[in-house]
PyMOL Python script that loads the backbone (N, CA, C, O; Angstrom):
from pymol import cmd

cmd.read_pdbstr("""\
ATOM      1  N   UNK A   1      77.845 -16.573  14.538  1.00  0.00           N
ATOM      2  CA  UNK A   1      76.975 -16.557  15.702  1.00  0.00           C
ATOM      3  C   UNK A   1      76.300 -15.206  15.833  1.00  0.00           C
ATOM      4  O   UNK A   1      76.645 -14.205  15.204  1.00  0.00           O
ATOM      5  N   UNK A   2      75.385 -15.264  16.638  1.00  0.00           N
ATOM      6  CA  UNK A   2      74.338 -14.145  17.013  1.00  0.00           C
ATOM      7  C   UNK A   2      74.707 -13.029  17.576  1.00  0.00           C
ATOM      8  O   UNK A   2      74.529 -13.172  18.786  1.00  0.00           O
ATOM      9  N   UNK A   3      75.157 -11.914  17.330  1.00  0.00           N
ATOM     10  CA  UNK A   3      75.303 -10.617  18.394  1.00  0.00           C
ATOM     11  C   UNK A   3      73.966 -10.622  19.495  1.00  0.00           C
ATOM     12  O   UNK A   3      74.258 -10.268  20.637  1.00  0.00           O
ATOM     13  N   UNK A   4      72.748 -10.938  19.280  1.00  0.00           N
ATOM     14  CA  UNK A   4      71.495 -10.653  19.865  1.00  0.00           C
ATOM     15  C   UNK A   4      71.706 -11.057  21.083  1.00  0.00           C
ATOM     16  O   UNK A   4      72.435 -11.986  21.429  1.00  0.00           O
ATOM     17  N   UNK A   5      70.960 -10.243  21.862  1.00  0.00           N
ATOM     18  CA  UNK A   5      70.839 -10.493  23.404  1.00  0.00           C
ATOM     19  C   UNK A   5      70.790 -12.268  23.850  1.00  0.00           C
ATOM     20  O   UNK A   5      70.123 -13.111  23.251  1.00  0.00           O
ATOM     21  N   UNK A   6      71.478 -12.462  24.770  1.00  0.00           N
ATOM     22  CA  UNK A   6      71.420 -14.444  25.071  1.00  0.00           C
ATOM     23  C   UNK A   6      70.383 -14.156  26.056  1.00  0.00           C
ATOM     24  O   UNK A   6      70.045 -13.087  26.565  1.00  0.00           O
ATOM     25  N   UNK A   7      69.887 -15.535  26.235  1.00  0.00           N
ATOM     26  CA  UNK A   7      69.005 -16.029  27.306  1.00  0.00           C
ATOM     27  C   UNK A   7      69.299 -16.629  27.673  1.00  0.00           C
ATOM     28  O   UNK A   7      69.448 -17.428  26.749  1.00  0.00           O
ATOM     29  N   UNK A   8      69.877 -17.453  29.189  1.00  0.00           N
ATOM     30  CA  UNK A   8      70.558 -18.646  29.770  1.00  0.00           C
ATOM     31  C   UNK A   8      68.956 -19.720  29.638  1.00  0.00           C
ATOM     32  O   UNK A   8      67.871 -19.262  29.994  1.00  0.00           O
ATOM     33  N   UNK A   9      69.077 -20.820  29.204  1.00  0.00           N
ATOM     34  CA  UNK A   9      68.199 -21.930  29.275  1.00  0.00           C
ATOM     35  C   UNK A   9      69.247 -23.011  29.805  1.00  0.00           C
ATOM     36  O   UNK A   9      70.475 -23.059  29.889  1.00  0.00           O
ATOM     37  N   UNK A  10      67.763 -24.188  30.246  1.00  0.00           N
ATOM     38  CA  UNK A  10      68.120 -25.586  30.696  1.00  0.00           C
ATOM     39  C   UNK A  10      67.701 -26.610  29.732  1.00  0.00           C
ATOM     40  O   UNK A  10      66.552 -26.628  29.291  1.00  0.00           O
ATOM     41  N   UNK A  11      68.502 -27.374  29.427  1.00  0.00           N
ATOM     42  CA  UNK A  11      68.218 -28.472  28.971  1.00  0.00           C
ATOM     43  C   UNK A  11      68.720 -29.846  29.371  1.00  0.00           C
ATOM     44  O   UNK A  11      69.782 -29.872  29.992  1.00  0.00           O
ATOM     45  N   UNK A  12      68.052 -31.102  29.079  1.00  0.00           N
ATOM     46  CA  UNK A  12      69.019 -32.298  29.324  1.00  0.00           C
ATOM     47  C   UNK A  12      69.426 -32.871  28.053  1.00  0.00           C
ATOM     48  O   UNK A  12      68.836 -33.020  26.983  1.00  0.00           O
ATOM     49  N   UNK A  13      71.109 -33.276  28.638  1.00  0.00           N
ATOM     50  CA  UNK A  13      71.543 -34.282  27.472  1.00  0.00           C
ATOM     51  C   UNK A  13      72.338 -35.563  27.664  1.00  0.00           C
ATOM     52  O   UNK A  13      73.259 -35.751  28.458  1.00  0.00           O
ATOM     53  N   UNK A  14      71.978 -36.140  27.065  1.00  0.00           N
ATOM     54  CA  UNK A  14      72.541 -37.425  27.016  1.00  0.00           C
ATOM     55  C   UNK A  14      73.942 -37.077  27.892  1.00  0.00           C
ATOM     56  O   UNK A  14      74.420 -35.977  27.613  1.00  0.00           O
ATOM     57  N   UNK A  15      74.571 -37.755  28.775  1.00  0.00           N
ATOM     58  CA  UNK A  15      75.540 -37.540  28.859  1.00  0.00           C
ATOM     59  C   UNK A  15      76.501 -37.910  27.897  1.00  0.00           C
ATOM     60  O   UNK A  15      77.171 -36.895  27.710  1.00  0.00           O
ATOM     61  N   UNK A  16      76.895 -38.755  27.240  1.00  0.00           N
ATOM     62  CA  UNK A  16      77.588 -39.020  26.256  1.00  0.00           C
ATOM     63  C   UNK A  16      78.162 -38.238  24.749  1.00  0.00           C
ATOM     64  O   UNK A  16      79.137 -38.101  24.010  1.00  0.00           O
ATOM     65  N   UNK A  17      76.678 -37.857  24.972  1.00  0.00           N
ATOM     66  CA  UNK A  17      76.576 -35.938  23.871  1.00  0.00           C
ATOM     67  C   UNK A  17      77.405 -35.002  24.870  1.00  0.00           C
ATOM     68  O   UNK A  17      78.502 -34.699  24.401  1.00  0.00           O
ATOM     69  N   UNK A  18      77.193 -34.580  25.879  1.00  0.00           N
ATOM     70  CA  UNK A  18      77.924 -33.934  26.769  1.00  0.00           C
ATOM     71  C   UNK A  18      79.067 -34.559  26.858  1.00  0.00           C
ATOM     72  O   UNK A  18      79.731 -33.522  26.861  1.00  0.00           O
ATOM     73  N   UNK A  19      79.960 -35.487  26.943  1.00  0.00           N
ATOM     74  CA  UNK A  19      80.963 -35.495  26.639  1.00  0.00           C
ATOM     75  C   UNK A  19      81.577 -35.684  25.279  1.00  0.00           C
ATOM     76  O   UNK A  19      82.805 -35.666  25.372  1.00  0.00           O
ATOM     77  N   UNK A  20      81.225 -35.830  24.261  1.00  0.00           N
ATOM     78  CA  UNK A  20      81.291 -35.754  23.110  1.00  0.00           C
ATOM     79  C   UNK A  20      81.371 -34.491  22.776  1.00  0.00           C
ATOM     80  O   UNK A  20      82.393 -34.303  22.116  1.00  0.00           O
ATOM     81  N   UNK A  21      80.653 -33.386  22.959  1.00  0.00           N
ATOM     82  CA  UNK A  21      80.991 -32.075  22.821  1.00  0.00           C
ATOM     83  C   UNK A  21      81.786 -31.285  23.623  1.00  0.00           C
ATOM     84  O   UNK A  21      81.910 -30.069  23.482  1.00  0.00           O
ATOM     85  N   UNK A  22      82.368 -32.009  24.526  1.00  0.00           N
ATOM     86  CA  UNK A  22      83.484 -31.070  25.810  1.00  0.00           C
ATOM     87  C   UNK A  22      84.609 -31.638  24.664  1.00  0.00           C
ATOM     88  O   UNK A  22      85.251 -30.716  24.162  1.00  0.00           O
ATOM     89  N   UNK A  23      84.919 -32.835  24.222  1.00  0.00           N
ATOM     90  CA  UNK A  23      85.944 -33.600  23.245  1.00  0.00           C
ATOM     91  C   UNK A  23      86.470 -33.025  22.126  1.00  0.00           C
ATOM     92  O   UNK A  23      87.591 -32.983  21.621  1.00  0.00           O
ATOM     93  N   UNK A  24      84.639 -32.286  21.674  1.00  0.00           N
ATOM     94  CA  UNK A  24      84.993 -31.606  20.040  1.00  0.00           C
ATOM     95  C   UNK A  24      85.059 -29.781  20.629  1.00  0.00           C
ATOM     96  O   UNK A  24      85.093 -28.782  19.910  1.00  0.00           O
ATOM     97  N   UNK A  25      85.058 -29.840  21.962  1.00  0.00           N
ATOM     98  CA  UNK A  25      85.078 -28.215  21.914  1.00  0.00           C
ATOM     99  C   UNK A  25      86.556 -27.927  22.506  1.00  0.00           C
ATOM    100  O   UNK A  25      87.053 -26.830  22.253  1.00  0.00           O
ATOM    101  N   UNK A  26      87.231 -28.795  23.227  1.00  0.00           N
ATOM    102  CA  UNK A  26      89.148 -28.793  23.264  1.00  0.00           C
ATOM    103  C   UNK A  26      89.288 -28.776  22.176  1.00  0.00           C
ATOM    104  O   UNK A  26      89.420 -27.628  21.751  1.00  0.00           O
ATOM    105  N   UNK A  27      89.354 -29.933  21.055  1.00  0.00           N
ATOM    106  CA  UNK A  27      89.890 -30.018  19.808  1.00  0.00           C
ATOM    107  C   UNK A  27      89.842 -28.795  19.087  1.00  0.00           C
ATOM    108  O   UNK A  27      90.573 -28.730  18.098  1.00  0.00           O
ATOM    109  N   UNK A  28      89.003 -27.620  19.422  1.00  0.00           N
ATOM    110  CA  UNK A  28      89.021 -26.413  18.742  1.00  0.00           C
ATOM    111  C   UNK A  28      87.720 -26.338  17.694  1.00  0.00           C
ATOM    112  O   UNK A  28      87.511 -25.331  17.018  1.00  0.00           O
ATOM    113  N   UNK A  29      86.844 -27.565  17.640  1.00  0.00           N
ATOM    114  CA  UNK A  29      85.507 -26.971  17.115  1.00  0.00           C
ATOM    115  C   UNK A  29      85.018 -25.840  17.087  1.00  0.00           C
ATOM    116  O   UNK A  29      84.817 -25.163  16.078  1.00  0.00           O
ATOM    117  N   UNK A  30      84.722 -25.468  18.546  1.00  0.00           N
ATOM    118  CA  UNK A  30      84.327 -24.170  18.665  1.00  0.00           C
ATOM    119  C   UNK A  30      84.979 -23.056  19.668  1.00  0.00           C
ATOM    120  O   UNK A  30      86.193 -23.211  19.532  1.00  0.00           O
ATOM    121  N   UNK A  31      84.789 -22.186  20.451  1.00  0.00           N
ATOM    122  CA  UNK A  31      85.570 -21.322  21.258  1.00  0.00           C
ATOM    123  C   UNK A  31      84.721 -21.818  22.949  1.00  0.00           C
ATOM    124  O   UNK A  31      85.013 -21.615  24.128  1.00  0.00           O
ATOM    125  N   UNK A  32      83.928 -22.318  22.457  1.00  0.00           N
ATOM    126  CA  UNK A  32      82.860 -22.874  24.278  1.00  0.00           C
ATOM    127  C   UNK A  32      81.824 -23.949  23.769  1.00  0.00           C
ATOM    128  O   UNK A  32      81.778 -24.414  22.630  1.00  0.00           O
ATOM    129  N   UNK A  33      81.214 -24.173  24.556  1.00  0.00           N
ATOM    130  CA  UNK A  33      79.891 -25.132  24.702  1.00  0.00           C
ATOM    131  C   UNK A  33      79.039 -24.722  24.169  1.00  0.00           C
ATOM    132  O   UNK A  33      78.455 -25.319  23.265  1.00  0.00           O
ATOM    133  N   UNK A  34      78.572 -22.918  24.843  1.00  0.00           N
ATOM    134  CA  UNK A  34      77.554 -22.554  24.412  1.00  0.00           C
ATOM    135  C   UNK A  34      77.744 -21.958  22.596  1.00  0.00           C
ATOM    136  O   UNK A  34      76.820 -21.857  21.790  1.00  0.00           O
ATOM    137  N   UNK A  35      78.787 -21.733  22.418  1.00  0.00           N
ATOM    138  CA  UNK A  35      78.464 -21.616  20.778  1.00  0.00           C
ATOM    139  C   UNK A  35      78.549 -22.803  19.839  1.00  0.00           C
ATOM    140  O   UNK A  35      78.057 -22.907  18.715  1.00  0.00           O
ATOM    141  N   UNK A  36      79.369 -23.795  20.617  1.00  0.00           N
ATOM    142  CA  UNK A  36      79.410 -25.006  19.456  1.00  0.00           C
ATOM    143  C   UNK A  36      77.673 -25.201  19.941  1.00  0.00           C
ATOM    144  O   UNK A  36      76.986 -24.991  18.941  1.00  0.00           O
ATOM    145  N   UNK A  37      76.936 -25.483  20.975  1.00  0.00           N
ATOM    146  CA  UNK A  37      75.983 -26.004  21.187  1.00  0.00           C
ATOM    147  C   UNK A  37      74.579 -24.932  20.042  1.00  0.00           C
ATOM    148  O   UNK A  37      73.711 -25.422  19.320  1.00  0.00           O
ATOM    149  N   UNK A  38      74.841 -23.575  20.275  1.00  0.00           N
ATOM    150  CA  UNK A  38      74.159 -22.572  19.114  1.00  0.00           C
ATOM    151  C   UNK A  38      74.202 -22.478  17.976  1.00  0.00           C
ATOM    152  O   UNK A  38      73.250 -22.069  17.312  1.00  0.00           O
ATOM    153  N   UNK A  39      75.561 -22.911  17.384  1.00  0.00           N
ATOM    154  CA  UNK A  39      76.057 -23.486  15.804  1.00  0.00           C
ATOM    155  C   UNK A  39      75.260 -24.586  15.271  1.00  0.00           C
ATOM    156  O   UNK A  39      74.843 -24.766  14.126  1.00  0.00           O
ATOM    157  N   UNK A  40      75.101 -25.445  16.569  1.00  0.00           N
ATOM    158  CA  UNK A  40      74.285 -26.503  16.106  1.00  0.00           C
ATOM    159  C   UNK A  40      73.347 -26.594  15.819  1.00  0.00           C
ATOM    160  O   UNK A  40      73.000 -27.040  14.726  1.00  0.00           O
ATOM    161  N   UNK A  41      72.452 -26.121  16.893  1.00  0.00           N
ATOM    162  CA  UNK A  41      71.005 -25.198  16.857  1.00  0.00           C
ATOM    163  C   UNK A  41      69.965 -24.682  15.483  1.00  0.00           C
ATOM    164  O   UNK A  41      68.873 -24.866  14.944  1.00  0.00           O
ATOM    165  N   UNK A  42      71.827 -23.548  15.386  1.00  0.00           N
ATOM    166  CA  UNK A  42      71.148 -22.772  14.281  1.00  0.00           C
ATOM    167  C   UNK A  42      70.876 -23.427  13.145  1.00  0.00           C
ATOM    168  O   UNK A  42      69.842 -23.256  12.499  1.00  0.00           O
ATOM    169  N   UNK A  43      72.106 -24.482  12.737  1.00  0.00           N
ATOM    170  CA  UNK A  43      72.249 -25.266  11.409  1.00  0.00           C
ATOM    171  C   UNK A  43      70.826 -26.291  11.929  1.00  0.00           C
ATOM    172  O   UNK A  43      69.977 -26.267  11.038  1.00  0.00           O
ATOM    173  N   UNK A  44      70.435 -27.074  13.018  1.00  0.00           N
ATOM    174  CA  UNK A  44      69.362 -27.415  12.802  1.00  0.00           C
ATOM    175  C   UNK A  44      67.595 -26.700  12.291  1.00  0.00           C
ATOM    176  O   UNK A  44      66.653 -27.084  11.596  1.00  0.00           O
ATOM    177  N   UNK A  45      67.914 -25.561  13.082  1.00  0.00           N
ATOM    178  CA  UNK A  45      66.794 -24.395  12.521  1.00  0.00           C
ATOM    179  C   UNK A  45      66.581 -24.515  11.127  1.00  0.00           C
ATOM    180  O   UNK A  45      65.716 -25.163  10.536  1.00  0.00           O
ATOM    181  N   UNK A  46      67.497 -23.794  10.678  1.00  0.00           N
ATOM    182  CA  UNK A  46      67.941 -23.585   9.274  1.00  0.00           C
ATOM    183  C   UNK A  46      67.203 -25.272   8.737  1.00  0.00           C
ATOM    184  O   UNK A  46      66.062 -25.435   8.306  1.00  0.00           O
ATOM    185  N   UNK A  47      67.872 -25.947   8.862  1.00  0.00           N
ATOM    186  CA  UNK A  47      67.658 -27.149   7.770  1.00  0.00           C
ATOM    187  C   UNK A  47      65.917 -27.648   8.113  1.00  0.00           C
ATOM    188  O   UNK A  47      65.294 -27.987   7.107  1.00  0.00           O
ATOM    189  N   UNK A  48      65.387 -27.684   9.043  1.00  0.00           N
ATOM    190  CA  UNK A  48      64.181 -27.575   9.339  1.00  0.00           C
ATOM    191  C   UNK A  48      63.223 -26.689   8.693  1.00  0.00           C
ATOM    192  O   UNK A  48      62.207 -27.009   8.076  1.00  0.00           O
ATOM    193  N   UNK A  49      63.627 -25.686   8.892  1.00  0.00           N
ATOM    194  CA  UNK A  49      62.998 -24.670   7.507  1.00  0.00           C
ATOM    195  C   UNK A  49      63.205 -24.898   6.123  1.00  0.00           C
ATOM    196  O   UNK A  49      62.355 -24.970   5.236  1.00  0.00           O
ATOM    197  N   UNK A  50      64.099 -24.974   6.067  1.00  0.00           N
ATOM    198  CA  UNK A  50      63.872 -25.779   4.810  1.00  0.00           C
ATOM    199  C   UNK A  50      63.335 -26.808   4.679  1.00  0.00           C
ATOM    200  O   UNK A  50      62.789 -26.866   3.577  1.00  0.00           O
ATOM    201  N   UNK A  51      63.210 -27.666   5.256  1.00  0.00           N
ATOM    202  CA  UNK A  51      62.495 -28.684   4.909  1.00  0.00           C
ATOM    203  C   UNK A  51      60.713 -28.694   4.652  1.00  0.00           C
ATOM    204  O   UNK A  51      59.972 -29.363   3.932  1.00  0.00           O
ATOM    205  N   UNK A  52      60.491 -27.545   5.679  1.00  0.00           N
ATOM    206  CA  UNK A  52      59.144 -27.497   5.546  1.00  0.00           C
ATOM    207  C   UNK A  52      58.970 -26.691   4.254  1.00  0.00           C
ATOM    208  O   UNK A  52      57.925 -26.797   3.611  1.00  0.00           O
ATOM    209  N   UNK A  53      59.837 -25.990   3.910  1.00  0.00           N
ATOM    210  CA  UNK A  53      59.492 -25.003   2.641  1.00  0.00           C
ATOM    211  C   UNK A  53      59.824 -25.985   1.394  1.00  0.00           C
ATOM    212  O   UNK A  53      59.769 -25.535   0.250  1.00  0.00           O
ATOM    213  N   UNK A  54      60.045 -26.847   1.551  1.00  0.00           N
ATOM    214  CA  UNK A  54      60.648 -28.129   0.397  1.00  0.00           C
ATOM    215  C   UNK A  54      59.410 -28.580   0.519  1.00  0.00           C
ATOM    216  O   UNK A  54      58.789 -28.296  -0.505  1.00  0.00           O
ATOM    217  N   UNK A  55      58.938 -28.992   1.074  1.00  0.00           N
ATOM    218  CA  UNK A  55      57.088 -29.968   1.500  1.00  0.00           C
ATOM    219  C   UNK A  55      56.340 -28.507   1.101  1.00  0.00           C
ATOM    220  O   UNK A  55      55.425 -28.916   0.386  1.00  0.00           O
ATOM    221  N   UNK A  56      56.240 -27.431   1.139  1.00  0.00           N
ATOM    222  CA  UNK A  56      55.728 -26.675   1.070  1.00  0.00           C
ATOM    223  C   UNK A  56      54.961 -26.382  -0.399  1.00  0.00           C
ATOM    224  O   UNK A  56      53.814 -26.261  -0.828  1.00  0.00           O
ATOM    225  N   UNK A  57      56.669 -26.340  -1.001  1.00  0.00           N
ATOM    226  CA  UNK A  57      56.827 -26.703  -2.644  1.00  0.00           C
ATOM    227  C   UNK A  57      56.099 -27.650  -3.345  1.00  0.00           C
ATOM    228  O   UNK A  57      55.279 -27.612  -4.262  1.00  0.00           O
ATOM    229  N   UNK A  58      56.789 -28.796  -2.445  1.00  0.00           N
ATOM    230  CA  UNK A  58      55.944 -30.118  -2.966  1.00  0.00           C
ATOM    231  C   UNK A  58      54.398 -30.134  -3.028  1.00  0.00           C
ATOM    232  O   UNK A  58      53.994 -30.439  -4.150  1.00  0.00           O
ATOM    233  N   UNK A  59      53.522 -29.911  -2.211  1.00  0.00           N
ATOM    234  CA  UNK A  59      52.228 -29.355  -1.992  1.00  0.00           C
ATOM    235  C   UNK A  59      51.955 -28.491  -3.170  1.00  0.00           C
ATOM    236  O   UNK A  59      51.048 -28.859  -3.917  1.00  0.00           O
ATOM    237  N   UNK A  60      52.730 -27.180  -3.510  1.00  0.00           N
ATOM    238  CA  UNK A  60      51.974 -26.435  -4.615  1.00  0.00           C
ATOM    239  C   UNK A  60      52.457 -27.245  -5.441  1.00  0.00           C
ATOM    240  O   UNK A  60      51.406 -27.496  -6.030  1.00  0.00           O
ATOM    241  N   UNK A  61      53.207 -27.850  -5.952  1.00  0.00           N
ATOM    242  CA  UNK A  61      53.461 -28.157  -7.301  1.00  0.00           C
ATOM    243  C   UNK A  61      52.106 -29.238  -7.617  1.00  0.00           C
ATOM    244  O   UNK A  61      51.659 -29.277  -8.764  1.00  0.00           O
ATOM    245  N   UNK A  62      51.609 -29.941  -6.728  1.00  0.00           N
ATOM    246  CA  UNK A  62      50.636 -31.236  -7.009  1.00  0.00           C
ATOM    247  C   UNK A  62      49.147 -29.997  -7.039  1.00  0.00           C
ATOM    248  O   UNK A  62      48.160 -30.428  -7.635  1.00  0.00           O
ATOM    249  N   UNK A  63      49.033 -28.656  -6.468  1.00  0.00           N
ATOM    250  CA  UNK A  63      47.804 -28.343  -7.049  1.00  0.00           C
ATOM    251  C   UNK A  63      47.468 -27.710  -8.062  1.00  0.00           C
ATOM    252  O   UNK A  63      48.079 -26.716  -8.455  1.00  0.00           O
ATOM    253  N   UNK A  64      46.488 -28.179  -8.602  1.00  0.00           N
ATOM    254  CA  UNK A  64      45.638 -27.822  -9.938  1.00  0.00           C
ATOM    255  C   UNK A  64      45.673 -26.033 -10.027  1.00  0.00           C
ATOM    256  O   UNK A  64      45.981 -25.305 -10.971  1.00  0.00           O
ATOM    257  N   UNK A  65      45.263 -25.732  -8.758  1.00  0.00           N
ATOM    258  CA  UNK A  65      44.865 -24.119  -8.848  1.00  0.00           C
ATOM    259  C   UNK A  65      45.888 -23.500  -8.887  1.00  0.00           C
ATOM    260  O   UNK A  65      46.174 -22.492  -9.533  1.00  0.00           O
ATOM    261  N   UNK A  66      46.512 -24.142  -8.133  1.00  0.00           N
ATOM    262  CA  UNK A  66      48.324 -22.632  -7.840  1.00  0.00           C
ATOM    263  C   UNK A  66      48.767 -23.265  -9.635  1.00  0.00           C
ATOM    264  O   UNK A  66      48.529 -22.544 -10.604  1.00  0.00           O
ATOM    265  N   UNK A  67      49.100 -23.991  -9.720  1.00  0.00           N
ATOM    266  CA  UNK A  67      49.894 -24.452 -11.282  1.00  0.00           C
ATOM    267  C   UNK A  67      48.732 -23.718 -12.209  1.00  0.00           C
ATOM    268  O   UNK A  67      49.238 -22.891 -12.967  1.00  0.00           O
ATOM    269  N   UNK A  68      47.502 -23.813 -12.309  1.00  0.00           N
ATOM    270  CA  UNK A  68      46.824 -22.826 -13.316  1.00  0.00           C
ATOM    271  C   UNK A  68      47.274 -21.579 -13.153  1.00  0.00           C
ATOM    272  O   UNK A  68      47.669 -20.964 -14.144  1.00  0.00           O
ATOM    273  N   UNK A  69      47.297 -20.848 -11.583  1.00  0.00           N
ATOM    274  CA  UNK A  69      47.144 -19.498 -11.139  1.00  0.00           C
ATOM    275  C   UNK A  69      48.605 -19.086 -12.042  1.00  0.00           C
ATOM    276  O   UNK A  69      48.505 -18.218 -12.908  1.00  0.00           O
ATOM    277  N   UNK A  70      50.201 -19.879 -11.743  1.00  0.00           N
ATOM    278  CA  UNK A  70      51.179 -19.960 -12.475  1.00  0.00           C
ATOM    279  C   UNK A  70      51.289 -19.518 -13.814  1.00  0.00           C
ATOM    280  O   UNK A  70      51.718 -18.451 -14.254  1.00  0.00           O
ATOM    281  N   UNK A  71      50.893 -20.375 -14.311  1.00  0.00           N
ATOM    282  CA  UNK A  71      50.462 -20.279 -15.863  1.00  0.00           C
ATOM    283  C   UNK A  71      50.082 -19.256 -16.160  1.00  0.00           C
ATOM    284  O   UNK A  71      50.754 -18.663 -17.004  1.00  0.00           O
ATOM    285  N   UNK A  72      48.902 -18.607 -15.639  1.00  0.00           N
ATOM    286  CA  UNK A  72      47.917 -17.309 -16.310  1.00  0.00           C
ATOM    287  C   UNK A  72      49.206 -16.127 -16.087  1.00  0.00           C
ATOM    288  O   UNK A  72      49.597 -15.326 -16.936  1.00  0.00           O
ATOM    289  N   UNK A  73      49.772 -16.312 -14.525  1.00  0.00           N
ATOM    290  CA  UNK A  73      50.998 -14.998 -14.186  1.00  0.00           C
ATOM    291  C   UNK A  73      51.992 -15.089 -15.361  1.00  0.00           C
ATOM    292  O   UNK A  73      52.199 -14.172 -16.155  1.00  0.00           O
ATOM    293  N   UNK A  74      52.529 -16.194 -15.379  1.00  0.00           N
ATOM    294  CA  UNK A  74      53.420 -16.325 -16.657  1.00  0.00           C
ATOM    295  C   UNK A  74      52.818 -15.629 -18.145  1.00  0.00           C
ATOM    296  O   UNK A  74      53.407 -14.749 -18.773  1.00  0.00           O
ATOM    297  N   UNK A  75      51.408 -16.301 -18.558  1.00  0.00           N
ATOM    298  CA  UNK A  75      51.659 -16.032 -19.518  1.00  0.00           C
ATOM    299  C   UNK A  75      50.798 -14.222 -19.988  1.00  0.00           C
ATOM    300  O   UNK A  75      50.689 -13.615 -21.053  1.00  0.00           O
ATOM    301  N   UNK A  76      50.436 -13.975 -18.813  1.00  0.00           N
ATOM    302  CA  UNK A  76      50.860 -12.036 -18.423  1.00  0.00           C
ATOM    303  C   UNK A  76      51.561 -11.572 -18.647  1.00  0.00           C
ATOM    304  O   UNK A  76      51.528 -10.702 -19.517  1.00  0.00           O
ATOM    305  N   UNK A  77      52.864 -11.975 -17.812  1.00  0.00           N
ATOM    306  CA  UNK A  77      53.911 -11.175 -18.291  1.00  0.00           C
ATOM    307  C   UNK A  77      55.002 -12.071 -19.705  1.00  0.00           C
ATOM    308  O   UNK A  77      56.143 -11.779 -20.063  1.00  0.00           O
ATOM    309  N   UNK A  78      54.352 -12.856 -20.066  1.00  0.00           N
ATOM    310  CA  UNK A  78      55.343 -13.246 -21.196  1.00  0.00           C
ATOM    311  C   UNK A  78      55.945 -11.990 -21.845  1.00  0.00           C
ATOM    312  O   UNK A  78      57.121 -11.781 -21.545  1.00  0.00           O
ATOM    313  N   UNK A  79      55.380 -11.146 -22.649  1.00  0.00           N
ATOM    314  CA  UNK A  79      55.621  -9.998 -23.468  1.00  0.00           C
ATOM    315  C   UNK A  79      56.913  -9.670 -22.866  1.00  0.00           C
ATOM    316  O   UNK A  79      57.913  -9.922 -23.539  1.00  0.00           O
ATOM    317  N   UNK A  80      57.076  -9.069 -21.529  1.00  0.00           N
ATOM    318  CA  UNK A  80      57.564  -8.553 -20.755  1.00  0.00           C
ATOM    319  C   UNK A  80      59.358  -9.411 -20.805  1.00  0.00           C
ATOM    320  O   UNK A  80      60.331  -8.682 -20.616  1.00  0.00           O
ATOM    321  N   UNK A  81      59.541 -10.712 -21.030  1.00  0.00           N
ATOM    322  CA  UNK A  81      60.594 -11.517 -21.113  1.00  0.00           C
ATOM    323  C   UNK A  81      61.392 -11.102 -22.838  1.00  0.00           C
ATOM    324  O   UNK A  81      62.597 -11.127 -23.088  1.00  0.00           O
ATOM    325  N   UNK A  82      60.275 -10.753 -23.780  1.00  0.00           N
ATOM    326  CA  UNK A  82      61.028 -10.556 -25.237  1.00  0.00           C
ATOM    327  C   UNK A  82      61.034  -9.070 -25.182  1.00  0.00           C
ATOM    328  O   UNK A  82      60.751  -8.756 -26.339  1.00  0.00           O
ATOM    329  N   UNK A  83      61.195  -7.974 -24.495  1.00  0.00           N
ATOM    330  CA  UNK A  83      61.333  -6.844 -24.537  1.00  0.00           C
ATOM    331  C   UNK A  83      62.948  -6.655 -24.430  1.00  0.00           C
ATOM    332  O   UNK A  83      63.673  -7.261 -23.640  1.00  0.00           O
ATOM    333  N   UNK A  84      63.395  -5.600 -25.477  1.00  0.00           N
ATOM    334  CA  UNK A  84      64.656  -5.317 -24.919  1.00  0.00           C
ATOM    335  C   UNK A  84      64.935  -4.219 -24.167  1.00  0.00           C
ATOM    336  O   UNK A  84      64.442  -3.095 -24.246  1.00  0.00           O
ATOM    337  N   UNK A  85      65.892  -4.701 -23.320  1.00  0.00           N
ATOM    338  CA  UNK A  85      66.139  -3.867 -22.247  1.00  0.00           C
ATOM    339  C   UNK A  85      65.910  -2.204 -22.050  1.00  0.00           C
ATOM    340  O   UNK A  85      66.745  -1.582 -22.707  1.00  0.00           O
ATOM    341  N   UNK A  86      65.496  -1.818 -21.718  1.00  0.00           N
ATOM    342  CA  UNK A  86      64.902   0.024 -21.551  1.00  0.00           C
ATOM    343  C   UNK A  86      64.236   0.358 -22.184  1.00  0.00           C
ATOM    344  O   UNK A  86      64.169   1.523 -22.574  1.00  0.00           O
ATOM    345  N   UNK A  87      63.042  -1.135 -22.719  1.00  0.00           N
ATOM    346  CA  UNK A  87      61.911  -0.491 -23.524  1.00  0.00           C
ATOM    347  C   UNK A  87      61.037  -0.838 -22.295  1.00  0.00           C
ATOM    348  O   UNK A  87      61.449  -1.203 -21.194  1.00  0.00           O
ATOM    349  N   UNK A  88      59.672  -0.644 -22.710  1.00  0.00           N
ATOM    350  CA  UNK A  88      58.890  -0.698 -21.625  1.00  0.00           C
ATOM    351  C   UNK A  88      58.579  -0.100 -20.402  1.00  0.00           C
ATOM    352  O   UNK A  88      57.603  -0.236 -19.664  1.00  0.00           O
ATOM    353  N   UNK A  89      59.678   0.652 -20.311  1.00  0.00           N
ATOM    354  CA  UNK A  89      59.910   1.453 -18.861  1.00  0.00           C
ATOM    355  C   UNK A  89      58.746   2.651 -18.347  1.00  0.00           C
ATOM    356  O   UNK A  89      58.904   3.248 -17.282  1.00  0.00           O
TER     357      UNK A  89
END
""", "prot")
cmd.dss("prot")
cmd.show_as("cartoon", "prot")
cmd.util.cbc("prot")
cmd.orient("prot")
């Protein structure tokens, strides 16, 4: 979890989620509400970003220009891959 300054917010939830997480936060999930509820958060953040950076991927890989632009960088520094180590420097 976050050392960073908190902000108290409001939200609504299902009640059923609200009790579902009072259930998994006795059982010892987490130490409170508000961090099992921020754990969750974060792991949703997280996987959201990724996802857009996965579509992101997907996008360059289908264009013509970035996959040429690729190619030309690659084959720039090819040389640079059969060098042995502390030449070139």
């Amino acid at each position: 979890m976050s050392t960073k300054p908190k902000r108290k917010v409001t939200y609504s939830l299902p009640e059923e989620l609200i009790e579902d997480i009072a259930c998994v936060v006795r059982e010892g999930a987490a130490p409170s509400y508000s961090a099992f509820v921020e754990e969750a958060l974060t792991e949703k953040v997280r996987a959201a970003r990724e996802e857009a950076l996965a579509a992101a991927f997907g996008q360059a890989a289908a264009d013509p220009a970035f996959l040429a632009d690729v190619e030309e960088t690659m084959e720039a520094f090819r040389h640079a891959d059969n060098e042995p180590p502390g030449e070139g420097e």
